[in-house]
C-alpha positions as CSV (number, residue, x, y, z in Angstrom):
1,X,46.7,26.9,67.8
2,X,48.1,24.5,65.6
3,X,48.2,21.6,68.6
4,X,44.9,22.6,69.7
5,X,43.7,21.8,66.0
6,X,45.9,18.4,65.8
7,X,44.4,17.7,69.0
8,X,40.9,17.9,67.9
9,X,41.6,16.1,64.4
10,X,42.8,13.4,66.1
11,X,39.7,13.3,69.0
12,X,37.8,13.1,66.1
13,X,39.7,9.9,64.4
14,X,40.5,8.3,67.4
15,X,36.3,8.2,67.8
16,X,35.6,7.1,64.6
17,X,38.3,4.7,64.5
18,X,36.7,3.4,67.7
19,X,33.1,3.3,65.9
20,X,34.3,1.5,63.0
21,X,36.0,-0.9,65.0
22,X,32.6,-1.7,67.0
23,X,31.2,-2.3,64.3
24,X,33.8,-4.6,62.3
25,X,33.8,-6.7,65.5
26,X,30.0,-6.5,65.8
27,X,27.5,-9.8,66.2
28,X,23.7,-9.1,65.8
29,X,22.7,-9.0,69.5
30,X,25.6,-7.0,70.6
31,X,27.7,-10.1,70.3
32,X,30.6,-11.4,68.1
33,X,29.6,-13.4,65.0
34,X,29.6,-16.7,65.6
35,X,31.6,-18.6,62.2
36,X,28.6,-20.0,60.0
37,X,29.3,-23.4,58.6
38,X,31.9,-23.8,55.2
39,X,31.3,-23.1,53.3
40,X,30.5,-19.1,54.0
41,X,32.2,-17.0,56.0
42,X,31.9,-13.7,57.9
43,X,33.8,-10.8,56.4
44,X,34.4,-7.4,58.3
45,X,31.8,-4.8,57.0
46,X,33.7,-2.9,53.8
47,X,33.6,0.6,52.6
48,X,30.9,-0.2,50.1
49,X,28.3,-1.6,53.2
50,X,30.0,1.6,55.7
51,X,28.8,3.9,52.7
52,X,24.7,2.6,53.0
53,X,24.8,3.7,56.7
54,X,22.8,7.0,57.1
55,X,24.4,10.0,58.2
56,X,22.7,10.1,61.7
57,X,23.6,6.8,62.6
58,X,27.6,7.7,62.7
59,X,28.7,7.3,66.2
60,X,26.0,4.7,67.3
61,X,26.8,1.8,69.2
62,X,25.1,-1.9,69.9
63,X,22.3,-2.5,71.8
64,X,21.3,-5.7,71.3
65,X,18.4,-7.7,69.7
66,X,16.7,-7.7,72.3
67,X,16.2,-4.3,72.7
68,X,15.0,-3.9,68.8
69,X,12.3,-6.2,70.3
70,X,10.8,-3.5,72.1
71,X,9.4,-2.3,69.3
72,X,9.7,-4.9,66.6
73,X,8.6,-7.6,68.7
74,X,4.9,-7.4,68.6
75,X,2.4,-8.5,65.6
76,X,3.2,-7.1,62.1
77,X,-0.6,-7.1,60.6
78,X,-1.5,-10.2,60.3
79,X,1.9,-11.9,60.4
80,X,4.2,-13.3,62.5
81,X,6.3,-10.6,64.6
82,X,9.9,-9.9,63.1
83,X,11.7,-10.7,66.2
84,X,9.8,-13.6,67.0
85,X,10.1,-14.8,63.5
86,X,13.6,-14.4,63.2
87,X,14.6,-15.6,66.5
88,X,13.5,-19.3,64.4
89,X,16.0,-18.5,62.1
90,X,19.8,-19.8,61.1
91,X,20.6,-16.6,61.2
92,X,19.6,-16.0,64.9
93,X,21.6,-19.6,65.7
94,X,24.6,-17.7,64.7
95,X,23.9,-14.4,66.4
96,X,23.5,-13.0,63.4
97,X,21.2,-10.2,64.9
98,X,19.1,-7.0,63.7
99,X,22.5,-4.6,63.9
100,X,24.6,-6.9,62.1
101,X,22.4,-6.0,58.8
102,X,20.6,-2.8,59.8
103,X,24.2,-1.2,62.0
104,X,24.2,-0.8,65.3
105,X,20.8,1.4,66.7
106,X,21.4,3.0,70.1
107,X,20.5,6.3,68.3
108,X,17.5,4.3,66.9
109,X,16.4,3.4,69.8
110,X,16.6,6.4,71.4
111,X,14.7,8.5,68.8
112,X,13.4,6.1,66.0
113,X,13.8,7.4,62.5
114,X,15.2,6.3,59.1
115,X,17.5,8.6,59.4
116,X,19.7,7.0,61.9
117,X,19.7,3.3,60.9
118,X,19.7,1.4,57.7
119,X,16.5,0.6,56.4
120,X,14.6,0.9,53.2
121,X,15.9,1.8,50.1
122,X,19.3,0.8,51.1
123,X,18.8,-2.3,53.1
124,X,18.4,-4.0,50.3
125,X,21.3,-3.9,48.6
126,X,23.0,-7.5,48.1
127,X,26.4,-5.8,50.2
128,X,24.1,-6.3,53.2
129,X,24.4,-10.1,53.0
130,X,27.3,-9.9,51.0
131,X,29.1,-9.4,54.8
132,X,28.7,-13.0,55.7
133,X,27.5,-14.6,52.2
134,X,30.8,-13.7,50.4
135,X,31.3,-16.4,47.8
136,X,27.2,-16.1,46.9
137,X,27.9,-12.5,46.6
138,X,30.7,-12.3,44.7
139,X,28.8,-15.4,42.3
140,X,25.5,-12.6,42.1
141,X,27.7,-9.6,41.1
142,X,28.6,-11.1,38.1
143,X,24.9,-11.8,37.2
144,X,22.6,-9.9,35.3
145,X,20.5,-10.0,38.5
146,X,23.2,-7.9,39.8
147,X,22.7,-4.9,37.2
148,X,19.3,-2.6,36.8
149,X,18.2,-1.8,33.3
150,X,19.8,1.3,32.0
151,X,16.6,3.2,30.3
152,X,14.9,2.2,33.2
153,X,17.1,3.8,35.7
154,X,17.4,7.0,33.5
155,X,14.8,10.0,34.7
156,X,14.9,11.5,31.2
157,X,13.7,8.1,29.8
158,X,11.4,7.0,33.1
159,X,10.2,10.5,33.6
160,X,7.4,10.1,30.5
161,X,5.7,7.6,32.1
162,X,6.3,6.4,35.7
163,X,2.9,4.9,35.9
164,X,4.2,2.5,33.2
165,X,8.2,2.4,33.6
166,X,7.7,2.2,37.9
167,X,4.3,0.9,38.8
168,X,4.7,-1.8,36.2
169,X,8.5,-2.5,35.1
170,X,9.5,-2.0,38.6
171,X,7.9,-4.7,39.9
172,X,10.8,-7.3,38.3
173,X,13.3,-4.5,37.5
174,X,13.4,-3.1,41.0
175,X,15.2,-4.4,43.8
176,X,14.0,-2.1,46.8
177,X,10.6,-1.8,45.0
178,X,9.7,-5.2,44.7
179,X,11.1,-5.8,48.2
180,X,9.4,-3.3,50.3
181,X,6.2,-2.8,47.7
182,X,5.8,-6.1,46.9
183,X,7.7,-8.9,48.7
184,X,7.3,-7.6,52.2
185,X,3.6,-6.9,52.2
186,X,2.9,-10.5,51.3
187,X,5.1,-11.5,54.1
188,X,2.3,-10.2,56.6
189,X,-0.2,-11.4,54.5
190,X,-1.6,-9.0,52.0
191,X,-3.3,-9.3,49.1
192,X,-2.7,-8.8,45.4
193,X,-5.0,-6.9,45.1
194,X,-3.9,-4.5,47.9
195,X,-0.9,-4.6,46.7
196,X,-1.9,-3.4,43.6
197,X,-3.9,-0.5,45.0
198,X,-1.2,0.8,47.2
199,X,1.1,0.7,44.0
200,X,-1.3,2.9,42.0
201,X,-2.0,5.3,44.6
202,X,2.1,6.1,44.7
203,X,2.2,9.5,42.8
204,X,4.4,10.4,40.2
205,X,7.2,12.0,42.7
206,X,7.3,9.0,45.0
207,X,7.6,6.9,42.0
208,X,10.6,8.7,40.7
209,X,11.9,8.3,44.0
210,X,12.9,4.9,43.5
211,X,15.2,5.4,40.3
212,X,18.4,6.7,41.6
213,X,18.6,4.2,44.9
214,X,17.9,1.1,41.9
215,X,20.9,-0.6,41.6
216,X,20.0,-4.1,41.3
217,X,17.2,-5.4,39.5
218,X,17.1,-8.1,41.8
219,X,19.2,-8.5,45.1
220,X,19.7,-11.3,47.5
221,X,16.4,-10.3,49.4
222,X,14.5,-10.7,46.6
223,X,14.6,-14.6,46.7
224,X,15.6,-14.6,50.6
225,X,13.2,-13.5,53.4
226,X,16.4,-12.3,56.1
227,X,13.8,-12.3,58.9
228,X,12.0,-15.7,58.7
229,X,12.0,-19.2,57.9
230,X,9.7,-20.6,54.9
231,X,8.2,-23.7,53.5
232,X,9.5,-23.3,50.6
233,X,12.5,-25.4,51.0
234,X,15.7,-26.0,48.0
235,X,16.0,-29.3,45.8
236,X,17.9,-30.5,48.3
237,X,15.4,-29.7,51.0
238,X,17.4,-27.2,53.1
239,X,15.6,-24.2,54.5
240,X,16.7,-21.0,52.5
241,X,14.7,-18.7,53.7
242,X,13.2,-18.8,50.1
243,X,10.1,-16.3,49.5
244,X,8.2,-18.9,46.7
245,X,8.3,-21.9,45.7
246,X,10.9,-23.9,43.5
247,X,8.6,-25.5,41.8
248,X,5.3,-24.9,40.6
249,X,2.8,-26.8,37.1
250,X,0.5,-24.2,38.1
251,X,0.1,-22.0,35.1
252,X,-3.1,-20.3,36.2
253,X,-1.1,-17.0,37.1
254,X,0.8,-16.8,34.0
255,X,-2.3,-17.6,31.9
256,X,-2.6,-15.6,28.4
257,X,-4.0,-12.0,29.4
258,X,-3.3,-12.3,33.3
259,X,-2.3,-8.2,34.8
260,X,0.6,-7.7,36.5
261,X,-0.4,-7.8,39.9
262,X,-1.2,-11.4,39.3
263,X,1.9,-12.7,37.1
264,X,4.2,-10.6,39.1
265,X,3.1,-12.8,42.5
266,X,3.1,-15.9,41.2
267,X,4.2,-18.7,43.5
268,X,7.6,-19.2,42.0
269,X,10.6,-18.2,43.4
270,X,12.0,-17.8,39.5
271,X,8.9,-17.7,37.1
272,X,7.3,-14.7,39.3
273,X,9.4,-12.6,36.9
274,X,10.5,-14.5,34.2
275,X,6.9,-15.7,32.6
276,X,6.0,-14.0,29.4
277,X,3.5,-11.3,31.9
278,X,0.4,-11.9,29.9
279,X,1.7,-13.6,26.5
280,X,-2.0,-14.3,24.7
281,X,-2.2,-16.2,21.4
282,X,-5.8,-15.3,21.0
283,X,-7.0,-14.1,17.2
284,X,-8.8,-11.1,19.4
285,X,-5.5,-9.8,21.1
286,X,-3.2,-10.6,17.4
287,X,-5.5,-8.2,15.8
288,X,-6.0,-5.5,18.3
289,X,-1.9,-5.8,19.3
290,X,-0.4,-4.5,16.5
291,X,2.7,-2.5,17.7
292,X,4.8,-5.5,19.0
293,X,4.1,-9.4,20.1
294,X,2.8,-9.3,23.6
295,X,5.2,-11.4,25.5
296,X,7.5,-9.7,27.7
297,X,11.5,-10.8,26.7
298,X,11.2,-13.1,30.1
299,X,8.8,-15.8,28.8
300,X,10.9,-18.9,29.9
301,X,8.6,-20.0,32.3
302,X,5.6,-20.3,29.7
303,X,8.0,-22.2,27.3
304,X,8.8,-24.5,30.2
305,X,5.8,-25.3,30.9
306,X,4.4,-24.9,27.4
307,X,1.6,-22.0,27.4
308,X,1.2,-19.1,25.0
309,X,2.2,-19.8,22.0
310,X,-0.3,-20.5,19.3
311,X,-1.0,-23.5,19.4
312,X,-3.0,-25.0,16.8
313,X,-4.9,-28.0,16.3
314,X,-4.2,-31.4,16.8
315,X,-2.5,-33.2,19.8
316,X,0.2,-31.4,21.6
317,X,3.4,-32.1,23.6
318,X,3.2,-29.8,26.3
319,X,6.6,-30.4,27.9
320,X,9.3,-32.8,29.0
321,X,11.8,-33.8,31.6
322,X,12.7,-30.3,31.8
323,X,9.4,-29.7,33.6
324,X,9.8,-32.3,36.1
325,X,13.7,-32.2,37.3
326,X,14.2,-31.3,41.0
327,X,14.1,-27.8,41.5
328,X,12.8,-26.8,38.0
329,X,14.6,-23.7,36.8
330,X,17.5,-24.2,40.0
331,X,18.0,-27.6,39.0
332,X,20.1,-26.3,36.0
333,X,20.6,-22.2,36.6
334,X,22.3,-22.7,40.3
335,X,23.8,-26.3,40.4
336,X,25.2,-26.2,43.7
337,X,23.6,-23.3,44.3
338,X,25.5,-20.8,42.3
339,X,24.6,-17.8,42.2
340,X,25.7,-16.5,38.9
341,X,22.6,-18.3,36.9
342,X,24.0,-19.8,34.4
343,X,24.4,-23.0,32.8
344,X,27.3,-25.1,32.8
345,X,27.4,-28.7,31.8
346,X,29.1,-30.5,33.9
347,X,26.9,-30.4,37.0
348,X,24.0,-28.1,35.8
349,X,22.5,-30.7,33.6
350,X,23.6,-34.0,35.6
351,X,22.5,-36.7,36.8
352,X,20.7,-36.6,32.9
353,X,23.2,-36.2,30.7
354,X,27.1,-36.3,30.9
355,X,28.9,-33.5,30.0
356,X,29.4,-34.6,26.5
357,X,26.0,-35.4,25.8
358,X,24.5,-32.4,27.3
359,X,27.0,-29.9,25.1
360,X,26.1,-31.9,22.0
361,X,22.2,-32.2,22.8
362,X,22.6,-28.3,23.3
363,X,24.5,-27.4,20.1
364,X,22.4,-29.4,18.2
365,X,18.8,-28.3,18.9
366,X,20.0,-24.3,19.0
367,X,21.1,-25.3,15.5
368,X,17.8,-26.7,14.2
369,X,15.6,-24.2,15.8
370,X,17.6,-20.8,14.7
371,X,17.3,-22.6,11.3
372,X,13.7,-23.2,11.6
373,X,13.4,-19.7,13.3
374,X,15.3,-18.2,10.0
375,X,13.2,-20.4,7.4
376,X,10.1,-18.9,9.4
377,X,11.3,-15.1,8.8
378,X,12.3,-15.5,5.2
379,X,8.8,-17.3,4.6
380,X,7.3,-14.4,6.0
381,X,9.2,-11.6,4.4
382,X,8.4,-13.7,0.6
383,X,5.2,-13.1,1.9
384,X,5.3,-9.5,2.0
385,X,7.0,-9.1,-0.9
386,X,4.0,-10.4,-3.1
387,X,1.6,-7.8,-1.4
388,X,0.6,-4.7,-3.1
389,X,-0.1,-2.6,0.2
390,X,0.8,0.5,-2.0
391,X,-1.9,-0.1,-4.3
392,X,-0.1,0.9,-7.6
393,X,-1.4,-3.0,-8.9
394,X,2.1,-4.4,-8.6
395,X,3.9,-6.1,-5.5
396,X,5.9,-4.2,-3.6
397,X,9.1,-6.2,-3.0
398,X,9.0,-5.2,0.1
399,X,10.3,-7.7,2.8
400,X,9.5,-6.0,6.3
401,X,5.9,-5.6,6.1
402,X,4.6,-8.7,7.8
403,X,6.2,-7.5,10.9
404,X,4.9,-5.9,13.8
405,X,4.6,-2.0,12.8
406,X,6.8,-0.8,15.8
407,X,9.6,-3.8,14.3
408,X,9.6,-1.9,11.2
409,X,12.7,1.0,10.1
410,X,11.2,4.2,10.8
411,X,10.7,5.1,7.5
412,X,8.2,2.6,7.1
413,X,6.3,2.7,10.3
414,X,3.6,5.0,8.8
415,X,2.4,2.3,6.4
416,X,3.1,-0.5,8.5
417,X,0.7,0.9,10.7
418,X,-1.8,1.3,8.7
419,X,-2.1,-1.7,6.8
420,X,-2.0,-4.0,10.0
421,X,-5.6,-4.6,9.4
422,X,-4.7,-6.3,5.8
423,X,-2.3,-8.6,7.4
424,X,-4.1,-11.7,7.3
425,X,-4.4,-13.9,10.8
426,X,-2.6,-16.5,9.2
427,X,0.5,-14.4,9.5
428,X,-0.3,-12.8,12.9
429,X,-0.7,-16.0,13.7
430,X,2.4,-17.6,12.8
431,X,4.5,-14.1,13.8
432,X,3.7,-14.6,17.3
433,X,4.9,-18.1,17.3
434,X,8.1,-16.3,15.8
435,X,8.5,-13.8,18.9
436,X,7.5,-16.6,21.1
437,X,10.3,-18.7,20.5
438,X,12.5,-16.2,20.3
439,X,12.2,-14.5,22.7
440,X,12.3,-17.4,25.2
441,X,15.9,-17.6,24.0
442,X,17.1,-20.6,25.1
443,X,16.8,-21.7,21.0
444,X,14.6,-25.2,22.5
445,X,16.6,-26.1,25.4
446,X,13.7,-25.5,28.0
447,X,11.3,-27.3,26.1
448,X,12.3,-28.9,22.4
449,X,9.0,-30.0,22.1
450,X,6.8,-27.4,22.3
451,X,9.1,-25.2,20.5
452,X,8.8,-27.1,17.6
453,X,5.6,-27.8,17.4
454,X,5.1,-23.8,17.5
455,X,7.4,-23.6,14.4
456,X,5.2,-26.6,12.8
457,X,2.6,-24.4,13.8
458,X,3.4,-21.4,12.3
459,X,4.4,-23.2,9.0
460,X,0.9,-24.5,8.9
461,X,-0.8,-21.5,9.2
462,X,1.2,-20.0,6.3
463,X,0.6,-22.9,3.7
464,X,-3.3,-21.7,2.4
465,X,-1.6,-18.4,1.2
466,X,0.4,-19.7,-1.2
467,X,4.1,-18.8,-0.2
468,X,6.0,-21.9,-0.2
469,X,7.8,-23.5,2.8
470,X,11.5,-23.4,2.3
471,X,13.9,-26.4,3.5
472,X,16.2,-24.7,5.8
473,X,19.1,-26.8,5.0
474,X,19.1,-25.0,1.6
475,X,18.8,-21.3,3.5
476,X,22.8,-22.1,4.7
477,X,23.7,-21.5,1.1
478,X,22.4,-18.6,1.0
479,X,23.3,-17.3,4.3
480,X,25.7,-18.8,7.4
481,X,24.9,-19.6,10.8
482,X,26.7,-16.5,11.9
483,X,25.0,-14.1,9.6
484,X,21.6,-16.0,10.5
485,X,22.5,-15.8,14.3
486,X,23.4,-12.3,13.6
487,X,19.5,-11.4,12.2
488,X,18.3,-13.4,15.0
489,X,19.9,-11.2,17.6
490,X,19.3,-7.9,15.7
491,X,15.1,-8.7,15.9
492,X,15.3,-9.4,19.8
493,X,17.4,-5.9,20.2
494,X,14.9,-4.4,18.3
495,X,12.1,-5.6,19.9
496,X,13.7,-5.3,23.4
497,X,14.0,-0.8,22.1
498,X,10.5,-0.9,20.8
499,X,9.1,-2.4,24.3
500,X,11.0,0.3,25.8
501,X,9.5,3.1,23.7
502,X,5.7,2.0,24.3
């Protein structure tokens, strides 16, 4: 009994084994990968990608690209057909076929389901790509792209409102949302708008369905259409397979007030997510948006290209050399194409500045602004404490009431509520320029110019009510540039939980 047992244990293994070999020595096509050029590689399928594979796939074997075609081959809506389409591509060059992402599909193709190949939510996942595209996948794990946000993947949290924390957030905090709600159906042509009306028709439970397989707020497919070539091409004009544009001075879909099925498809393979999703300076939305300033924490875009924050009167300098360098926010965030987004000075800011300069430059302006930023606050908060909002006749020492009521401790939320409409525009005024800069939180890197003149702004709207401007040399007597970087930090934290409670 015991042989009989080892013998089947090991029919078992031996079959298995023989499966996972196929498909570590798999091509797309049925064929063996061919090397892509250095400098990425193709890497045997790991445990992580084995672990996506659905349950009814086990066992499958290759059938070749050609024989996806069958089905896949013919007109998607109003686009071009996915075989057809990808046959254009680098990745068909290298016979890097439909099995080498999705596993191999003879069970598929036998008795289509999503139960026996890899598909939506999981086909996603930057692993996928991460087969070939090692070095870019290892750079992307170590991104913030590569993380979801916590409340937002939480169905205790997300559960109160999934018409706000899914059909909304979701859109930019979703990998396999955006992809397959978003991304995909403007592939084949549709519509904003019927985008949007699909999204709001989703109910509650299918919305929930998308928290636990979020794992990425944004994965390699996000930026990279796997089954077709583009024209959106990179700085250096190689084809990417990008999904927008690099670069865009368009600002018409990031306008103050503009609905997230708008600013959420912008034409921008960056700024579709990180634009400040409606940020409106207007007198009309300061007074009726009391809770918190009404740019999202992503506004980078709109301080690049210099729209929605309170301008003023008086001429203006929009924005500078930042706007117009090859590749906009890629020129700087992936030098070399790096994958980890970040800055580093000495190739992200080249041919501009050296090294040197563009470290000092850097320092320099964070310096002045989170020292104009501070001045700004404590200007404010003297402000407050002049006002009798308790109306006992005396002032009420109070620094924290020209903030936005949700800003506010607890304790004082009541009142802050209810005396928002005492709060003269002035302030509103010049507390949005606050948030705005802010929140941008590059401190005037992406746009020195306009940042300051929304300080200057601000300043200016404060002077008729009497509270006087304060140098903000002499503020580093009172406090240090830690402790000021330190109440800096603690407002954007605190905005970032009230946005989250909404």
């Amino acid at each position: 009994m015991r042989y009989k047992c080892f013998v089947g244990a090991m029919g078992t293994l031996v079959l298995l084994c023989a499966w996972l070999l196929a498909l570590y020595g798999c091509g797309g096509g049925g064929g063996p990968v061919k090397v892509p050029p250095a400098p990425e590689r193709p890497l045997s399928p790991t445990a992580e990608f084995l672990a996506l594979l659905p349950e009814g796939q086990r066992g499958a074997t290759f059938v070749g690209s050609e024989k996806c075609a069958e089905c896949h081959g013919g007109r998607q809506a109003q686009g071009e057909p996915i075989y057809v389409s990808w046959r254009q591509t680098k990745h068909a060059a290298v016979n890097v076929g439909c099995e080498q992402c999705h596993g191999p599909g003879s069970k598929h193709a036998k008795s289509p389901s999503k139960d026996n190949i890899l598909t939506f939510p999981n086909i996603t996942r930057s692993i996928v790509c991460g087969q070939c595209h090692g070095p870019s996948y290892e750079e992307h794990k170590r991104s913030a792209h590569a993380k979801p946000v916590e409340e937002l993947v939480n169905p205790n949290f997300v559960g109160s409102n999934p018409r706000l924390y899914v059909a909304t957030c979701y859109r930019c905090h979703s990998a396999p949302f955006r992809v397959e709600l978003v991304d995909a159906k403007l592939a084949i042509g549709q519509s904003r708008d019927d985008i949007d009306r699909a999204i709001s028709a989703l109910t509650n439970e299918q919305l929930m369905a998308y928290l636990p397989v979020t794992h990425e707020s944004a994965s390699c497919v996000t930026c990279h259409d796997p089954h077709r070539n583009t024209n959106y091409l990179t700085k250096e004009g190689k084809q990417a397979l990008l999904r927008r544009a690099i670069e865009s001075t368009d600002t018409t879909d990031i306008a103050p007030g503009t609905p997230p099925k708008q600013h959420t498809t912008f034409n921008h393979i960056c700024a579709s997510c990180h634009n400040g999703r409606g940020a409106n300076p207007s007198d009309s939305a300061l007074e009726t948006g009391t809770a918190r300033p009404n740019m999202h924490e992503s506004n980078q875009f709109n301080m690049l290209v210099g729209i929605g924050g309170g301008e003023g009167t008086g001429p203006i300098v929009r924005n500078m050399a930042h706007l117009n360098a090859p590749g906009q926010c890629t020129h700087c965030h992936m030098p070399n194409g790096r994958h980890t987004m970040t800055v580093s000075y000495d190739i992200g800011c080249a041919p501009c500045h050296t090294p040197a300069d563009a470290s000092q430059r850097a320092q320099t302006l964070r310096a002045e602004v989170e020292l104009k930023l501070y001045a700004l606050r404590v200007r404010m908060e003297n402000w407050a404490r002049q006002q009798d909002f308790n109306g006992d006749g005396q002032p009420d020492n109070d620094p924290d009431l020209w903030n936005y009521w949700a800003l506010v401790p607890a304790e004082k939320q009541s009142l802050a509520r209810t005396i928002q409409g005492r709060i003269p525009i002035q302030v509103k005024r010049a507390r949005h320029n606050y948030y705005f800069v802010l929140r941008d939180s590059s401190f005037g890197i992406h746009n020195p110019p306009y940042a300051r003149h929304l300080l200057n702004v601000a300043n200016l709207e404060l002077d008729p009510l009497g509270v006087p401007r304060i140098a903000p040399e002499t503020l580093l007597s009172r406090a240090p540039r830690q402790r000021i970087r330190v109440i800096l930090q603690s407002d954007l934290q605190r905005l970032k939980e009230a946005q989250l409670r909404e």
